[in-house]
C-alpha positions as CSV (number, residue, x, y, z in Angstrom):
1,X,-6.7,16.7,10.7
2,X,-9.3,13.6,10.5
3,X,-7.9,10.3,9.5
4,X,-8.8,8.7,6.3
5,X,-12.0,6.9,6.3
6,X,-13.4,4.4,4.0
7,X,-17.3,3.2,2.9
8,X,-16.1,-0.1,1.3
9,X,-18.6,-1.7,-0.7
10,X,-18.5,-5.4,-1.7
11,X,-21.5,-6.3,-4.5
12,X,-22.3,-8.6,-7.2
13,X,-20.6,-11.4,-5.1
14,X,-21.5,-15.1,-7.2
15,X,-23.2,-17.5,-5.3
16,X,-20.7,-19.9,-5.6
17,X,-18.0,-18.4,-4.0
18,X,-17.2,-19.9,-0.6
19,X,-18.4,-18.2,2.3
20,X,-15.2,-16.3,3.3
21,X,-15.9,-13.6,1.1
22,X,-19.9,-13.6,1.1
23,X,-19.8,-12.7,4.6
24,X,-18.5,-9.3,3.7
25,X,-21.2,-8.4,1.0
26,X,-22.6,-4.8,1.6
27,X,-21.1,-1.9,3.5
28,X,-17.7,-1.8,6.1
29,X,-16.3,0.8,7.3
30,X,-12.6,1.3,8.0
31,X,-10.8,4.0,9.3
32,X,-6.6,4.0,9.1
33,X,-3.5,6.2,10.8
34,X,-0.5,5.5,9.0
35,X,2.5,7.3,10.1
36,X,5.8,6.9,7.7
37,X,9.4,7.9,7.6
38,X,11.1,8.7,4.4
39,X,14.1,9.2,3.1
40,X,14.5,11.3,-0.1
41,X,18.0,12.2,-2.0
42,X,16.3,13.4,-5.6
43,X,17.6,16.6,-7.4
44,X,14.0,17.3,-8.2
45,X,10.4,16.4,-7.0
46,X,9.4,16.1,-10.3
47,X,11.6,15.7,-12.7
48,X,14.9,13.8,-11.3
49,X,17.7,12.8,-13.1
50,X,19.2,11.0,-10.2
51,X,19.0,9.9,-6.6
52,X,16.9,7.6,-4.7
53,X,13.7,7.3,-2.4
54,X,13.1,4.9,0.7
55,X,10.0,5.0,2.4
56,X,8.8,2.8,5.4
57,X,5.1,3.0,6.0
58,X,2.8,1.4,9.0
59,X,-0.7,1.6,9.0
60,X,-3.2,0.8,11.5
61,X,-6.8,0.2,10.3
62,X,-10.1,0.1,12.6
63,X,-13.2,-0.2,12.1
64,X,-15.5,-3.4,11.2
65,X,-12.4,-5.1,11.1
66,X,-8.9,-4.1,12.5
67,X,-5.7,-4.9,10.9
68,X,-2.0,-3.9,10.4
69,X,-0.6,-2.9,7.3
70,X,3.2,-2.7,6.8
71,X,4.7,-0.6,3.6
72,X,8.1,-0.4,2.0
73,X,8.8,1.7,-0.9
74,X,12.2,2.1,-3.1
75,X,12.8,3.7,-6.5
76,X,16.3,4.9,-7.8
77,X,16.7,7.0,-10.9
78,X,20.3,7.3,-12.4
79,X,21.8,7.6,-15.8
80,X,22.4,4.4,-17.7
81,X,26.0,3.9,-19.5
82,X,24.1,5.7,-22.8
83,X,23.4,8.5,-21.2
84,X,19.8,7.9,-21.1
85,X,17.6,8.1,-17.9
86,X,16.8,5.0,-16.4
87,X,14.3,4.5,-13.2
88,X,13.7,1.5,-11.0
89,X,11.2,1.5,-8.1
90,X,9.6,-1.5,-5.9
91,X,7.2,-1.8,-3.0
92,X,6.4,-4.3,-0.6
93,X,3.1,-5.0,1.7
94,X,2.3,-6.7,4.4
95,X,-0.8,-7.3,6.2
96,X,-2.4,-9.4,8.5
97,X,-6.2,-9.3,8.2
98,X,-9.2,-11.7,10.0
99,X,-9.6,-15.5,8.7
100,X,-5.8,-15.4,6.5
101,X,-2.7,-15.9,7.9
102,X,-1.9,-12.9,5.6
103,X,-0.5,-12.0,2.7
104,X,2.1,-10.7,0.8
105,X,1.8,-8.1,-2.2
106,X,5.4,-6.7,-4.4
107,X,3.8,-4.4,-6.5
C-alpha cells in the first residue's frame, strides 16, 4: 500500500501579499503516513441511534516541506429527553509547519 501523495498547487497569488505565502506559488509535493487509533461504541456504522466515537490521529508529512500533524476526533449520538436523535461531534488539529509557530484549527 503507497502512502497518500499530494501535487499542491498554489496560483493566482496577489501581488500584494507578503512574501510568506508568494514563496510557495506553483507546484509542492507532499507525501503523509498517518497511523490512528480509534475507539468506536455505535450500534450501527451508518445509521446510530447511540454511542460514541474517539479517534486520535498523527500524521507525518514529507516532501518540499515536512511537518507534523496531530488529530483528535469525538462525536456522541444519543437520544434527547423528546425522544428525538441528537448528535454532537468535534475535532481538533494541530500542526507545526516552516515559518509559524503553528496553529490551531477546532473544526
Amino acid at each position: 500500500m503507497c502512502p497518500p501523495r499530494e501535487d499542491v498547487q498554489v496560483n493566482d497569488v496577489p501581488f500584494y501579499f507578503p512574501k510568506e505565502i508568494t514563496q510557495f506559488t506553483g507546484s509542492n509535493f507532499l507525501v503523509g503516513l498517518r497511523p490512528s487509533i480509534a475507539y468506536d461504541s455505535r450500534d450501527s456504522y451508518l445509521r446510530p441511534t447511540q454511542g460514541s466515537q474517539l479517534e486520535f490521529g498523527y500524521e507525518q508529512v514529507f516532501g518540499d516541506f515536512t511537518y507534523p500533524l496531530f488529530n483528535v476526533e469525538a462525536a456522541s449520538t444519543g437520544r434527547c429527553g423528546s425522544g428525538r436523535m441528537a448528535a454532537a461531534g468535534t475535532s481538533w488539529q494541530r500542526d507545526r509547519k516552516p515559518h509559524s509557530p503553528g496553529t490551531t484549527r477546532h473544526l
